[in-house]
C-alpha positions in Angstrom: -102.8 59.5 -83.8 -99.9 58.2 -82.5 -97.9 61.7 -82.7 -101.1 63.2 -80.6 -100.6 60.4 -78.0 -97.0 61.4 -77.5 -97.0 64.8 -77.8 -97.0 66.8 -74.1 -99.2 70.4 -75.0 -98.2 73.2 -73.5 -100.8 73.9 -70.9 -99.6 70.6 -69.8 -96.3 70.8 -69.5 -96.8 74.4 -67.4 -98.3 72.6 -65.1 -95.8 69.6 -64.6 -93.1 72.3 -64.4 -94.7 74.1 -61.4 -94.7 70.5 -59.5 -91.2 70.1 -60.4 -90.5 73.7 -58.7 -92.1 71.8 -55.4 -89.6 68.7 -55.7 -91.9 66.2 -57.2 -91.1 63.8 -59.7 -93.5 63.2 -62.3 -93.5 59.7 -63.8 -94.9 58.7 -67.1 -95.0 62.0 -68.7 -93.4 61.2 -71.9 -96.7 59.1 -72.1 -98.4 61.7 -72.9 -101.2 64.1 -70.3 -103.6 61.1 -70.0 -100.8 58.9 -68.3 -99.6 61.9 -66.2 -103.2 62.0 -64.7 -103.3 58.6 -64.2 -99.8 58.4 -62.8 -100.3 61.9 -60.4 -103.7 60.3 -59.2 -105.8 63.8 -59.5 -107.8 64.7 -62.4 -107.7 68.6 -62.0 -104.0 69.9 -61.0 -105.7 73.1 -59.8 -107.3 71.2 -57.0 -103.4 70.7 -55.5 -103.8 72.2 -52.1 -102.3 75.2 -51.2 -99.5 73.8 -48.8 -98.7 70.7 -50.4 -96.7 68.6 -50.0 -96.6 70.3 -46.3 -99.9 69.3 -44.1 -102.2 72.7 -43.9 -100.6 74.0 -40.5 -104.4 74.7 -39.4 -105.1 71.2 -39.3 -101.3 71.1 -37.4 -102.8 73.4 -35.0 -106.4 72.2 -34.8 -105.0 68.7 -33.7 -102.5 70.8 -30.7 -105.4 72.8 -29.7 -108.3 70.0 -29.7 -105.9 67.2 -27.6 -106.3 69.7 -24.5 -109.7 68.6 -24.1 -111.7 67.1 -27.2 -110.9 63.7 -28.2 -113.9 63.2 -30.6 -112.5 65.8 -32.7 -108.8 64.5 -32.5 -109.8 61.0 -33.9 -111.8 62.8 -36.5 -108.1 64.1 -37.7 -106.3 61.6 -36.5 -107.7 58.2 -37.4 -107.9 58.6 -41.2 -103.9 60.3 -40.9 -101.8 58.8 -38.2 -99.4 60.7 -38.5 -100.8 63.3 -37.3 -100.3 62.2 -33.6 -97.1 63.6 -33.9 -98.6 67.0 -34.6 -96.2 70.2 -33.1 -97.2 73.6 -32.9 -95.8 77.1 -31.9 -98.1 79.0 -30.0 -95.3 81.8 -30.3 -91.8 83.4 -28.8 -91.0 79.5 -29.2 -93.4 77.9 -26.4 -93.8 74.9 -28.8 -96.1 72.2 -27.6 -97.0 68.8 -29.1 -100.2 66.8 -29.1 -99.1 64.4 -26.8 -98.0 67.2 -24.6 -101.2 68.9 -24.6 -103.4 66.4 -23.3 -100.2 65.3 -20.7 -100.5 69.1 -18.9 -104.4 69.3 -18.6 -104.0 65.5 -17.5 -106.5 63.7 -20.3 -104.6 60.7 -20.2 -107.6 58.9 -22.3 -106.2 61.9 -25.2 -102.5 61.0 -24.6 -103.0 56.9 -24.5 -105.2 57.5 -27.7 -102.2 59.5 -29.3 -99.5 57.0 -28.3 -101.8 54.0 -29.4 -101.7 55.7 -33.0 -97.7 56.7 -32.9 -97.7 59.7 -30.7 -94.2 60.0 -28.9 -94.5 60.2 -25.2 -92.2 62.7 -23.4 -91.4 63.2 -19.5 -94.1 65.0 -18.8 -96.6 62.4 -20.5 -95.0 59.6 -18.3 -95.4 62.0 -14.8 -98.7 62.3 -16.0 -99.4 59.0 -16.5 -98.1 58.1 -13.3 -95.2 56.2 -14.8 -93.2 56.7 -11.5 -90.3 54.2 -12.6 -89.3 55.8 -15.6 -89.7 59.3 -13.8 -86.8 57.9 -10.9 -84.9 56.5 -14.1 -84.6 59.5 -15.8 -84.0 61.8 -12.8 -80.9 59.3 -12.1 -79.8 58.8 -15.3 -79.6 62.7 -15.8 -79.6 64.2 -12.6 -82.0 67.9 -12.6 -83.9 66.7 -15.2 -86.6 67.4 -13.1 -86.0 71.2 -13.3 -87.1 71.4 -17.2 -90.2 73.1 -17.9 -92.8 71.4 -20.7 -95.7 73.5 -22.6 -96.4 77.1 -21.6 -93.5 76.6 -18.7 -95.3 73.9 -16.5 -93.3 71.8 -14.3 -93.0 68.1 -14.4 -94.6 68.6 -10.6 -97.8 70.2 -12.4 -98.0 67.4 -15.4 -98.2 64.8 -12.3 -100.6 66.6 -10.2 -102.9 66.7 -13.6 -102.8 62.9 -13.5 -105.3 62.6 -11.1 -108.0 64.6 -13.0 -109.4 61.6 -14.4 -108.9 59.5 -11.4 -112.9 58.5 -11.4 -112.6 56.7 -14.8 -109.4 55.4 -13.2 -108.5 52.0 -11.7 -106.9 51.8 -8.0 -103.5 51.0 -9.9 -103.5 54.1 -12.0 -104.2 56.0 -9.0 -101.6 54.5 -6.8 -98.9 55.4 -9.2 -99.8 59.1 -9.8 -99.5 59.5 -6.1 -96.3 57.9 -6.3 -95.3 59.9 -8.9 -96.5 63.1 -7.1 -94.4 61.8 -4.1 -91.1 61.0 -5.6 -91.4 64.2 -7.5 -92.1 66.1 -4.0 -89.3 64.5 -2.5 -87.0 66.0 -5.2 -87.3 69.2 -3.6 -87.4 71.2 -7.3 -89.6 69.6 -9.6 -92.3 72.2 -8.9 -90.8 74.9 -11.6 -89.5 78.2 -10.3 -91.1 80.4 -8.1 -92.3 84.0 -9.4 -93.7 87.1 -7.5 -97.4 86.8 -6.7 -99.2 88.7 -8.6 -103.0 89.8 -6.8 -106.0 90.0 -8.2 -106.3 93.9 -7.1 -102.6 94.3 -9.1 -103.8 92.1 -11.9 -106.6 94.8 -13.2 -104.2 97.7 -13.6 -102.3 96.2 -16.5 -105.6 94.6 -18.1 -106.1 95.8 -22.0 -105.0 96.4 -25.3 -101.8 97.7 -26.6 -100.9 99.2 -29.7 -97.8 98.8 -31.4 -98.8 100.3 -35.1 -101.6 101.2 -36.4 -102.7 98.4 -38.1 -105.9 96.1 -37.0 -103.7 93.1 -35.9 -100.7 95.5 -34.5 -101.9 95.1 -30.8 -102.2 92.7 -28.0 -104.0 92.0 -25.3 -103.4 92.0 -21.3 -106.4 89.4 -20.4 -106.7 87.0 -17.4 -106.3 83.2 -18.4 -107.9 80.0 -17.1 -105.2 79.3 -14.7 -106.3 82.8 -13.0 -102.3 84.8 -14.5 -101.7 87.3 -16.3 -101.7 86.2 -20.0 -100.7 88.3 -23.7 -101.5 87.4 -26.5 -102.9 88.8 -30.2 -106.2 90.7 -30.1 -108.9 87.3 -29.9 -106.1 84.9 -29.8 -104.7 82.7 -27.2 -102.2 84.2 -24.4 -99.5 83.3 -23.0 -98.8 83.1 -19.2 -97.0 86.4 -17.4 -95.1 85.0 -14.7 -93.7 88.2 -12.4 -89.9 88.6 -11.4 -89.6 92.2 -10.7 -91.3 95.5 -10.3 -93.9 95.9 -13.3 -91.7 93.4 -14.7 -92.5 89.8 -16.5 -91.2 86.7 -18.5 -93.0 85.0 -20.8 -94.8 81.6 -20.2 -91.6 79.9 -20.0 -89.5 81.6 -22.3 -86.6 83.1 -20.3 -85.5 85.6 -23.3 -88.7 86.9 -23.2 -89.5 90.0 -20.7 -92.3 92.4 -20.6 -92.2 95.5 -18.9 -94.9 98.0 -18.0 -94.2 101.9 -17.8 -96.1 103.8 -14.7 -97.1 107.4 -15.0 -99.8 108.3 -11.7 -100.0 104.9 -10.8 -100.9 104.3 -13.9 -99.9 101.8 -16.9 -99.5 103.5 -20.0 -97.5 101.4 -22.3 -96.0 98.0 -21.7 -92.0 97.2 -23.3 -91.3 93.8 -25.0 -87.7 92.8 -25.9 -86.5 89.7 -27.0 -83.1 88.8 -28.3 -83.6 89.9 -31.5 -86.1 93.0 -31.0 -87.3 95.4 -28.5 -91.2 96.6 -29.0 -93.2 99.3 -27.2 -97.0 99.0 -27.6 -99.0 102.1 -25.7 -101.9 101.2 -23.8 -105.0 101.7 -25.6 -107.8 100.6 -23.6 
């Protein structure tokens, strides 16, 4: 009996060493499989999810994409794991975007005070938003053209402060006072508004709306759509785009990533085939549809 309770099978100690490939200690072995359960705190080592000890990065991006406009759904996530407030996402060609900053452009301060009540950490933009108007003047003093840096999907600090007033019904006069100080100051600046591209028409807009294919596989293709902030957007086949901001003939950046161009070839007034080149690849897709 007592050589039994000792005694580590081999099933057993397969399993252990698979968690010790992942980094984790594993107390109270020696004690036999009974005190390894009891010690690990799971009776089934199969049930282990698939990303642990790394948080599922759908939940990562569930909590990025619900704090633009569903707080019901982030407390659901967020309440029972606090640490989650501090969730950060790559939507891709590194525009990477926080919780916090999520609700801060679409200007659900009720989101973003929510997030910051349960650890969240507040950037620029959240303050502009928020109508924080002295720590706005602080920073642009303390580190003069500050003001020029783009958040999220390249919005301007300008943008985050003009989203502040979005929930100005649900806010008091004081709130509302400061956002349009905030707006002011940032006004005054001369440059907080973000670059300025080529328009880009509604008439010029249709010609480069589509798909193009880059291989010949299902998800080898993207998609030339129209976003929710009326530009240009790409993006994978169903999946969310990214902003097209003009700055040449048939030429584009990337939602505020400045390595990032896309080009579109012209045959007969017509696009066939769009070119995009990074810094570490250049891809042609042909246009499909």
């Amino acid at each position: 009996m007592e050589k039994s309770m000792n005694t580590v099978d081999r099933r057993t100690a397969l399993k252990s060493c698979s968690l010790a490939f992942l980094g984790l200690s594993i107390p109270g072995l020696a004690r036999g499989h009974h005190g390894f359960y009891r010690k690990a705190g799971v009776s089934d080592l199969q049930s282990i999810p698939e990303h642990f000890p790394h948080i599922d990065p759908e939940i990562i991006a569930e909590v990025v994409g619900k704090s633009h406009f569903d707080l019901d759904r982030v407390k659901e996530l967020v309440d029972p794991r606090p640490e989650l407030s501090r969730s950060v996402w790559e939507w891709r060609f590194g525009d990477v975007e926080s919780a916090i900053g999520a609700a801060s452009h679409v200007g659900r301060r009720d989101i973003a005070l929510y997030l910051i009540g349960k650890g969240a950490r507040p950037t620029l933009f959240t303050f502009a938003m928020l109508g924080s108007h002295q720590v706005i003047r602080a920073a642009v003093e303390s580190v003069p053209g500050i003001q020029r840096h783009k958040g999220p999907h390249g919005i301007s600090l300008l943008d985050h402060a003009y989203a502040g007033e979005r929930m100005k019904e649900i806010m008091t006069p004081e709130e509302i006072r400061d956002v349009k100080r905030t707006i002011e100051y940032l006004e005054s600046l001369g440059d907080a508004g973000g670059e300025t591209y080529i328009d880009v028409s509604p008439e010029e807009q249709q010609k480069y709306l589509g798909t193009y294919k880059y291989g010949e596989g299902e998800q080898e293709e993207f998609s030339i759509d129209i976003n929710m902030r009326k530009l240009l957007s790409l993006g994978p086949i169903g999946g969310f785009g990214g902003a097209l901001y003009k700055i040449g003939d048939n030429r584009f950046t990337y939602n505020g990533a400045p390595s990032v161009t896309i080009s579109f070839e012209i045959q007969d007034d017509t696009v066939r085939s769009l070119t995009l080149t990074d810094p570490d690849m250049t891809l042609v897709a042909r246009k499909d549809s």
